[in-house]
C-alpha positions, 0 to 999 in steps of 0.5 A, spaced: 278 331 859 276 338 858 279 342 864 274 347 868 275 355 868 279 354 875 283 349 874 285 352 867 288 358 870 292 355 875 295 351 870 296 358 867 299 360 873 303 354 874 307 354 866 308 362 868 312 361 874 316 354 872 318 358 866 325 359 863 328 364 868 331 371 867 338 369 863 335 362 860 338 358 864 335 353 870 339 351 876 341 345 877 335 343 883 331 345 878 324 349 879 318 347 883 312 351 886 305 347 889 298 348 887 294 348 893 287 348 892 281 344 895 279 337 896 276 335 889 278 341 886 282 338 881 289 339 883 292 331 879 289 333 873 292 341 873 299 336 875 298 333 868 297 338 864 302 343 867 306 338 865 304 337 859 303 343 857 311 346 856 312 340 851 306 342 847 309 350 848 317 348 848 318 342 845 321 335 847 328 340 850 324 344 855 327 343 861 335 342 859 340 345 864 345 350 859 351 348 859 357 352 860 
């Protein structure tokens, strides 16, 4: 399914702010942010493809802790 102009952008917005942070490494509680959009707006299928969108981008190891 084609996403629409506004929920491309915040799938954008999405992948930008749960990037990998300053340093490289992720804190163990992980990252989180929240879409806030309308009802019918379309926030499950953002969900899906910010998710998806890092392993086309990073690969299958996106997200791994460093390890000290």
């Amino acid at each position: 399914m084609e996403l629409r102009p506004h929920q491309v952008e915040s799938v954008e917005n999405v992948v930008r702010i749960l990037g990998t942070p300053p340093g490289g490494c992720m804190p163990p509680e992980g990252l989180r942010t929240q879409v806030i959009a309308a009802t019918g707006s379309g926030k499950t299928l953002i969900a899906a493809d910010a998710g998806h969108s890092p392993l086309e981008r990073w690969g299958p190891n996106v997200g791994c802790g460093c390890r000290a």
